[in-house]
Steps between C-alpha positions, in 0.01 A plus 500: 500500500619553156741205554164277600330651192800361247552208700123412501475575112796229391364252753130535310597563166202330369252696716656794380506420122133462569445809671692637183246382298236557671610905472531456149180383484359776738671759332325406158203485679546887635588622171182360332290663744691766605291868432730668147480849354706710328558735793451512905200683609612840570134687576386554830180356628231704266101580514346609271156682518292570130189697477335545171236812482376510155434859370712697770779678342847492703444799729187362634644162545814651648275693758197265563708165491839510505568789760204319748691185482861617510376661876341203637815272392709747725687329782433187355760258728802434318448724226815635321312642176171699409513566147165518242447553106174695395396413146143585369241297640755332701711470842824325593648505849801278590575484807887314611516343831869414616680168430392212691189628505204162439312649172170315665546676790547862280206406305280474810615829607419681233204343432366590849583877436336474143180368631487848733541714210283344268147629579641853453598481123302558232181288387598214241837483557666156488841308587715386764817329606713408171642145431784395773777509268813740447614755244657171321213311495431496133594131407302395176328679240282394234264572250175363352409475143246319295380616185129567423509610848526913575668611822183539701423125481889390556464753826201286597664216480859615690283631789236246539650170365909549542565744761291334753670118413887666547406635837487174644883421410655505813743792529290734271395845664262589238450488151451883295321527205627733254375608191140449308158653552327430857161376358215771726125549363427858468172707527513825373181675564335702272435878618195544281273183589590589874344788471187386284475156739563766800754270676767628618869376489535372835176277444743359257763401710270354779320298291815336336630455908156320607470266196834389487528219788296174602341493818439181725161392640376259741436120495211358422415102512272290247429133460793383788753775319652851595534682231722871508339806447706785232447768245745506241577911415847506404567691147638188221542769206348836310103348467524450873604851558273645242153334658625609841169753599595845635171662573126472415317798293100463519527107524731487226883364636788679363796267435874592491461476125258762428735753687839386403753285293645191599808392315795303610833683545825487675615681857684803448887419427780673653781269310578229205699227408650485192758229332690465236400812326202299411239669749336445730512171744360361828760379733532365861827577765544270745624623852713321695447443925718647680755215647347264252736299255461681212654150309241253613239757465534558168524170408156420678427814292550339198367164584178635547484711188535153330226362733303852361523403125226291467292661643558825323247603192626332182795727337613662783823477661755647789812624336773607775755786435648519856618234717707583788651100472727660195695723688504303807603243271784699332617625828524220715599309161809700468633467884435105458716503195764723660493232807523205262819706334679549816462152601669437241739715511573397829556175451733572192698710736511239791582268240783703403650574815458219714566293221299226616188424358355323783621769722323773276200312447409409873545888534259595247234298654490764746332775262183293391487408883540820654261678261218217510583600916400834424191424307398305816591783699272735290212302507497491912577856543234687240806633251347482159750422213546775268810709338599630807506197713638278231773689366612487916546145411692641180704725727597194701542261287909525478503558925312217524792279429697582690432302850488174238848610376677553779341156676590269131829666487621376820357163475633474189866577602455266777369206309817572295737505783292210668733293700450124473239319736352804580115510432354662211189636690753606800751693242173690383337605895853622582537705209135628475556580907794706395387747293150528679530751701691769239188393255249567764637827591593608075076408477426707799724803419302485117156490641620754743573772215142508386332553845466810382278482219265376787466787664380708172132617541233629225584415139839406520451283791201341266757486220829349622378338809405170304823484354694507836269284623595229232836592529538362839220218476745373218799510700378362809409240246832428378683526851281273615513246218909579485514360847261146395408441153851593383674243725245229445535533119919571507535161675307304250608694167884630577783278501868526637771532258749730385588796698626716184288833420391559171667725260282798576538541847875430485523772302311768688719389803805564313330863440332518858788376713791767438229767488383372857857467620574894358186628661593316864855677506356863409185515689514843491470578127273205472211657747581844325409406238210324585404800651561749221317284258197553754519815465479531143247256453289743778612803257361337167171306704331878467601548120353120411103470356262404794141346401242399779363234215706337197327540152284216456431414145185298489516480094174721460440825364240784710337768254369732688298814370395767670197746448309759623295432789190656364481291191190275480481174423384490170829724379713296735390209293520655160875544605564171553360390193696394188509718244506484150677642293403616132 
């Protein structure tokens, strides 16, 4: 078979040139569209359920909301974790399902338990399911500014003008808005002309609840015409609100205005934004699908916030101060330019000690190749490209080699020796048959070691099992194109010639010989010592500095400050606001 394969490949050596190409082609291709982060998704499948009850401090939404919930999301199938975060006014539970586990197919769950539990909370409550995204969805931050404008109107204008256009970008979860004053009319009733109108406090409320929607009617038809029937009650601003009747005294009506003040004000504020030590600011997070492609959704991000501008009130304008493009940027910047060094380096070496510069260069062809394989690879099999998966390609690069070395070696010493009248293509099948079948089984033995890494579950199975996986999709890449591309391309750019090795390698076999020869004729005190150096490399292993992550410097600073959690909001901000000195 693997004698058909090489014979087939020299016989077609323009189909396969083609094919060649046509990977290169397809492995561009994959790369462009291939999903990029930073890092591999390490969270488990995650709901999570949010209930806001204004005015309930955290013991009674611990024991009317959270505790309810937490017992009817018992036994939920799948579940690995039933955890919860009580705040005032407001209820977190997160519930982890186990890997594998289809998030739509979660969500459904839990929503079917929620909907059993609901009737049984409190009155006014509101929420539900959160945004399907992960604990690393946060992938672009911005803020709004315009000046004349305060932050009430710029909050307007993130919820009801930007937030709702950046939903629609495919890949986007949700958009948060952060920051600002939530615009709210507010009636605040005034206890003396209750009592002097006698109208109570509940009339209040239920005339504010019955004159704040529009009803439908019936049809009626005129002159060949149907014309729709409606009464338009829905409150517009404060004058509406103020004429709104609550009850009639002796024929006289008494409006909302005679018995209280209508103002506009802002919802009650549990956090800020501030920037810059300059105050306060309105800003928007973006949060990332899970599984989406946090590259090409950002982008669409940002091709619709230019789509936004004109449409946006004159003056103001989106000013990001996160995007997660940077660091995926920086990191899978910095394995590309360690690939591009050890090609290289690579071919410097080859150069070196082959000392043929056909011979090295037909070799190097096989890194591009074998890592545009792998994007290919990637793209069919769901592995996203990111530190971990790339820097397997890193890992691999010098290993990678080493099929095309062995193969361009031994055609090249048989070109050299090639007697005369012998064919050129026939010199190269014989000596690419040769070495086949050690190549094949040095490939094997590699991919073999990291089996392993395979078999890791939970986070480190999420962590390292991208990077084994491109590991071997790059070297069945290179065995494979060792044992076709290499001889196609070796027949058309090597030549015979001299037999003589370069200077290098003539020199390391002057070293390498004797010391082979000494070793063969004391096996004894060579394998002892192999084995003693095992065993002090297994004494200092324990004594060496283990990390589960290497130190990632991303080039940006994180200030963090802590306070108490009892300040309010207004001190919080004062904080965080420049001060001047004398």
């Amino acid at each position: 078979m693997i004698a058909a394969l090489i014979r087939f490949s020299l016989i077609q050596r323009l189909m396969i040139l083609l094919l060649t190409g046509a990977l290169s082609v397809a492995g561009v291709w994959a790369y462009k569209i291939l999903p990029i982060d930073a890092f591999p998704d390490i969270s488990a499948p995650q709901v999570q359920i949010i209930v806001k009850a204004g005015g309930l401090s955290p013991v009674e939404v611990e024991s009317r909301i959270t505790i309810p919930i937490e017992m009817e999301m018992q036994g939920l199938p799948r579940q690995t974790v039933l955890r919860s975060t009580t705040k005032y006014a407001l209820s977190i539970i997160i519930i982890d399902f186990e890997d594998g586990t289809d998030i739509y197919w979660a969500r459904q769950q839990v929503s079917e338990r929620l909907a059993q539990v609901w009737d049984v909370l409190p009155a006014g409550v509101q929420g539900g399911l959160g945004p399907i995204t992960t604990p690393l969805g946060e992938a672009y931050m911005y803020r709004i500014e315009g000046p004349g404008y305060d932050n009430r109107e710029l909050r307007r204008i993130q919820d009801w003008v930007i937030r709702p256009r950046l939903r629609t970008v495919d890949g986007v979860a949700d958009v948060n808005s952060l920051g600002g004053d939530v615009k709210v009319f507010e009636v605040v009733a005034n206890p003396d002309a209750l009592l002097a109108h006698n109208v109570k406090l509940g009339d209040v409320q239920t005339a504010l609840q019955n004159n704040n929607r529009n009803a439908g009617g019936d049809r009626i038809s005129r002159n060949n015409e149907v014309l729709l029937v409606r009464t338009n009650g829905q409150l517009q601003g404060p004058e509406d609100i103020k004429s709104i009747t609550v009850a009639s005294r002796n024929g006289i009506p008494v409006h909302i205005k005679d018995v209280a003040e209508v103002r506009i004000n802002s919802m009650t504020r549990y956090g800020a934004v501030t920037a810059d030590g300059a105050g306060e600011v309105v800003t928007g997070l973006v949060l990332l699908r899970k599984g989406a492609n946090s590259r090409s959704t950002i982008e669409g991000v940002k091709a619709e916030i230019e789509a936004l501008k004109p449409s946006l009130p004159a003056g103001i304008s989106i000013i990001p101060f996160y995007d997660r493009t940077e660091l995926v940027g920086a990191a899978v910047g910095t394995v590309q330019m360690v690939l591009g060094q050890a090609i290289i380096l690579v071919l410097l070496i080859l150069v070196i000690m082959l000392g043929n510069l056909r011979a090295a260069l037909t070799v190097a062809l096989i890194l591009p190749l074998s890592v545009l394989f792998t994007f290919i690879m990637m793209y069919m099999f769901g592995v996203t490209a990111n530190l971990m998966s790339l820097g397997g390609l890193a890992v691999a690069i010098g290993i990678l080699v080493d099929a095309g070395v062995v193969v361009v070696e031994n055609i090249h010493s048989r070109l050299s020796r090639a007697p005369k009248g012998v064919s050129k293509l026939h010199l190269v099948y014989r000596a690419t048959l040769e070495v086949a079948t050690p190549v094949i089984a040095g490939v094997l033995i590699i991919i073999v070691v990291f089996l392993p890494l395979f078999s890791l579950t939970g986070l480190e199975g999420k962590m390292f099992t991208p990077l084994a996986i491109t590991i071997s999709f790059a070297l069945i890449g290179s065995l494979v194109l060792a044992l076709t591309a290499i001889p196609v391309l070796a027949s058309l750019l090597m030549k015979g010639g001299s037999s003589r090795e370069g200077r290098v390698m003539a020199a390391l076999k002057n070293i390498y010989l004797p010391v082979m020869d000494w070793a063969l004729r004391r096996r004894g005190i060579a394998i002892g010592g192999a084995i003693f150096a095992l065993i002090i490399a297994s004494l200092l292993f324990p004594r060496i500095g283990k990390e589960f992550m290497p130190v990632m410097d991303e080039g940006t600073t994180v200030i963090i400050i802590e306070k108490l959690p009892s300040i309010s909001v207004e001190r919080s901000l004062e904080l965080d606001a420049p001060h001047q000195k004398p």
